[in-house]
C-alpha positions in Angstrom: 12.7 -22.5 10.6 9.1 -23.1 8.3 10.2 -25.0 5.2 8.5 -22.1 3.5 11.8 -20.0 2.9 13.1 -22.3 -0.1 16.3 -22.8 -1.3 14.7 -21.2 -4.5 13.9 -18.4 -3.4 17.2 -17.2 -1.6 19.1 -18.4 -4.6 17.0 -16.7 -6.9 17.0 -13.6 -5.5 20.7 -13.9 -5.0 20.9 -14.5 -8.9 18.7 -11.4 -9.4 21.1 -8.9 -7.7 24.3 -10.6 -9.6 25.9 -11.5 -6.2 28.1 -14.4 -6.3 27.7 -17.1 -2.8 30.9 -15.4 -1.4 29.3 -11.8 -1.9 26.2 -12.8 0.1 27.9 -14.3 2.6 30.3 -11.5 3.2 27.0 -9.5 3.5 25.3 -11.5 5.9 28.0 -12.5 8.2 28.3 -16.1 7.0 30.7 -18.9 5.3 30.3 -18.9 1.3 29.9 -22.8 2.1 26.6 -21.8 4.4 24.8 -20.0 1.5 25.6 -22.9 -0.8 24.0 -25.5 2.2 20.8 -22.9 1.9 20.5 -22.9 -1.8 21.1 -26.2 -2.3 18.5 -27.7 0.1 20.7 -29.0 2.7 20.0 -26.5 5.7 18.1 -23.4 5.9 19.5 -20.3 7.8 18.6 -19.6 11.8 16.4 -17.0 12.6 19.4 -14.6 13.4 20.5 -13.5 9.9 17.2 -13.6 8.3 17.5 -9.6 8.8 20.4 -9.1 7.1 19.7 -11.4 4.3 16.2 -10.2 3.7 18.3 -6.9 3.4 21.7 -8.0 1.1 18.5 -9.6 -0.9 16.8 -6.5 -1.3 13.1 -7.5 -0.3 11.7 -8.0 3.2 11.7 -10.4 5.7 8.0 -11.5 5.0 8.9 -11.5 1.4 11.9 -13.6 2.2 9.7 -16.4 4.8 6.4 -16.1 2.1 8.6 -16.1 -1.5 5.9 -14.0 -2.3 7.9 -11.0 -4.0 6.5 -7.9 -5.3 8.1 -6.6 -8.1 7.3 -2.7 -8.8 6.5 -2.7 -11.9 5.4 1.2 -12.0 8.7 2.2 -12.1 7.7 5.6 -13.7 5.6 6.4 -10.6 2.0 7.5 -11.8 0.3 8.2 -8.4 -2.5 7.7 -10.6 -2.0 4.1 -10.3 -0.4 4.0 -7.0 -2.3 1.8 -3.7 -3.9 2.5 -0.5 -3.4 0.3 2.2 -5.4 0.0 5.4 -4.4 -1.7 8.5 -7.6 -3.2 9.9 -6.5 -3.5 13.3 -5.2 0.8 14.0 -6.8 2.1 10.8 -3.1 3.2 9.4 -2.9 4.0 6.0 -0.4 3.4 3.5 -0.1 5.2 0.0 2.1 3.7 -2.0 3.4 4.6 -5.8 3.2 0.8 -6.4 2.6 -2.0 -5.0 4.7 -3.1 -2.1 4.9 -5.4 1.1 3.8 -3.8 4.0 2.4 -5.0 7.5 1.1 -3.2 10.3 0.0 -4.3 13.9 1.4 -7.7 12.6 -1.1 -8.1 9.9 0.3 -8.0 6.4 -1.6 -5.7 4.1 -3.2 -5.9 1.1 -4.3 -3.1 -1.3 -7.5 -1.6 -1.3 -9.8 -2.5 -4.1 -11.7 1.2 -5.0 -15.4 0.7 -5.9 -17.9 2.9 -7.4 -19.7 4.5 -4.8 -22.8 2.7 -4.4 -26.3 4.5 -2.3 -24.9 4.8 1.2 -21.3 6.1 0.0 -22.4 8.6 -2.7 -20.0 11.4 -2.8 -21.4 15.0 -3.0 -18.8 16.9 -4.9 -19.0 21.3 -5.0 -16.6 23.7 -6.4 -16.3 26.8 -4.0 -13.8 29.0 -5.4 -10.3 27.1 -6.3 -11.2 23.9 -3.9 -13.5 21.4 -4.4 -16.0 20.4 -1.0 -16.6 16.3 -0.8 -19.5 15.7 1.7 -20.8 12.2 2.4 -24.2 11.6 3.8 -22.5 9.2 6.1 -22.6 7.9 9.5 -19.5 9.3 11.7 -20.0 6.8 14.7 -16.8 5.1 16.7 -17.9 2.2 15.4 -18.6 3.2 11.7 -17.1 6.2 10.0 -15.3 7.7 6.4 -11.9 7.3 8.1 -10.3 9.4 4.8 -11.0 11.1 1.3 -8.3 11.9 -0.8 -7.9 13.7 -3.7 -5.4 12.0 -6.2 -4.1 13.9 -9.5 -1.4 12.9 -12.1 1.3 14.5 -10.0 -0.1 15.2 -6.7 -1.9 13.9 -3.2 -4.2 15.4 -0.9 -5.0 13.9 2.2 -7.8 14.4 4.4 -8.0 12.0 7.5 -11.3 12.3 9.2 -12.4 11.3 12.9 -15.6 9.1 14.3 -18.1 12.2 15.6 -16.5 15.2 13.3 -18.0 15.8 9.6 -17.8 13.5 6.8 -16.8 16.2 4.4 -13.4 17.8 3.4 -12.2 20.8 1.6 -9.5 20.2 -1.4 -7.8 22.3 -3.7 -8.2 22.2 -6.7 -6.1 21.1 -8.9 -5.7 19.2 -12.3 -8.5 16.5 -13.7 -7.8 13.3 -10.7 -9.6 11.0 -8.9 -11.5 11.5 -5.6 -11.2 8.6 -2.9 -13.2 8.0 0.5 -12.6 5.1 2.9 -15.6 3.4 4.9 -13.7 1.5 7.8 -16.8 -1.2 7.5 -17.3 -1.0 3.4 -13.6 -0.1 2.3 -12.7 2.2 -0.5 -14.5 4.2 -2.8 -13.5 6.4 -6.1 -15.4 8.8 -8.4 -13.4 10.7 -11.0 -13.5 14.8 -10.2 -16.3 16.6 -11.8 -15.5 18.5 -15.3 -15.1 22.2 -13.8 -17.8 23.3 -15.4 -20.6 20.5 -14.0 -22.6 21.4 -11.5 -23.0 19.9 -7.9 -24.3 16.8 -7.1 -23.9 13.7 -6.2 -21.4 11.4 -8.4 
C-alpha cells in the first residue's frame, strides 16, 4: 500500500468522529491492536478493509489514499454556491450543494471554475411569456458543442442538457432573480446573472 494513507490521517479522522481504536476496529472487522499498528506508523492496512474504513471514517476511499478531505462547509445548502462537475472523459455532470470528492471514468473531478462569457460564448437571454429562452451563437459539432445551460436560483435548479448537432438554445422557466450557466466541452463553464425582468433582449 502507497505510503500516502498516513497514520495521521486515519487517526485523525478517527478522532474527528469520537470513535475510540476498539470502535473502529469493531467497524472494520479488525483487532483494536491493528488500528493502533496503523496510527502509530508501524503498518498500514491491506487493500481489503480500505472500504470499510473509508466508510466507519465517513469520507471516501480517494479521500482516505490522498488525505485530501473536503469538509462541506455550506452546511446551509445555498445552491447558489453549490459546484458543477464535469467528467472530461463521458461528459457526466455533477451538481453538487458543496463541494465534494467525486470521480468518474476513473478521473477524480474538480469543480468548474464559471467565467464571464467572453465573444464566442455570449449568451442571448429573451423572456417569452413566464420562461426565459438562452440561445448561444455556438458551434454544435461532435467534436465541439454547449453540452448544458442551467438555470440556478436561491432555491431551485433547471437543467438543460444539450446534444452535438441539435440547438444551442434552451427554454427555462422563470423563476426568481439566479444565475444562468452554459458549458463549452472545449472552453468549460460560463455564467451571466438573469436579466432584470424588465431589460430587454440581448446579449449578456
Amino acid at each position: 500500500m502507497p505510503g500516502y494513507l498516513t497514520a495521521e490521517t486515519i487517526k485523525g479522522l478517527r478522532e474527528g468522529r469520537g470513535l475510540t481504536q476498539r470502535a473502529l476496529a469493531d467497524a472494520v472487522g479488525v483487532t483494536d491492536k491493528a488500528v493502533s499498528k496503523w496510527e502509530s506508523g508501524r503498518g498500514l492496512p491491506d487493500i481489503n478493509p480500505l472500504e470499510p474504513l473509508a466508510a466507519a471514517l465517513g469520507v471516501s476511499v480517494a479521500e482516505l489514499l490522498t488525505g485530501d478531505i473536503r469538509q462541506n462547509a455550506n452546511r446551509a445548502g445555498n445552491l447558489m454556491r453549490a459546484r458543477f462537475y464535469v467528467c472530461p472523459v463521458c461528459g457526466n455532470v455533477v451538481y453538487a450543494l458543496g463541494e465534494g470528492s467525486f470521480s468518474c471514468c476513473g478521473v477524480h473531478l474538480v469543480p468548474c471554475e464559471a467565467e464571464e462569457p467572453d465573444e464566442a460564448h455570449g449568451l442571448q437571454v429573451e423572456r417569452v411569456e413566464d420562461e426565459w429562452y438562452v440561445t448561444l451563437d455556438h458551434p454544435m459539432t461532435k467534436e465541439h458543442y454547449i453540452s448544458f445551460i442551467a438555470y440556478v436560483t436561491m432555491d431551485g435548479i433547471t437543467f438543460k442538457k444539450l446534444y452535438p448537432e441539435q440547438e444551442a438554445a434552451a427554454r427555462l422557466r422563470m423563476g426568481a432573480s439566479g444565475t444562468l450557466y452554459a458549458y463549452c466541452n472545449r472552453h468549460g463553464l460560463f455564467k451571466v446573472r438573469t436579466p432584470r425582468r424588465s431589460q430587454v433582449a440581448g446579449r449578456v
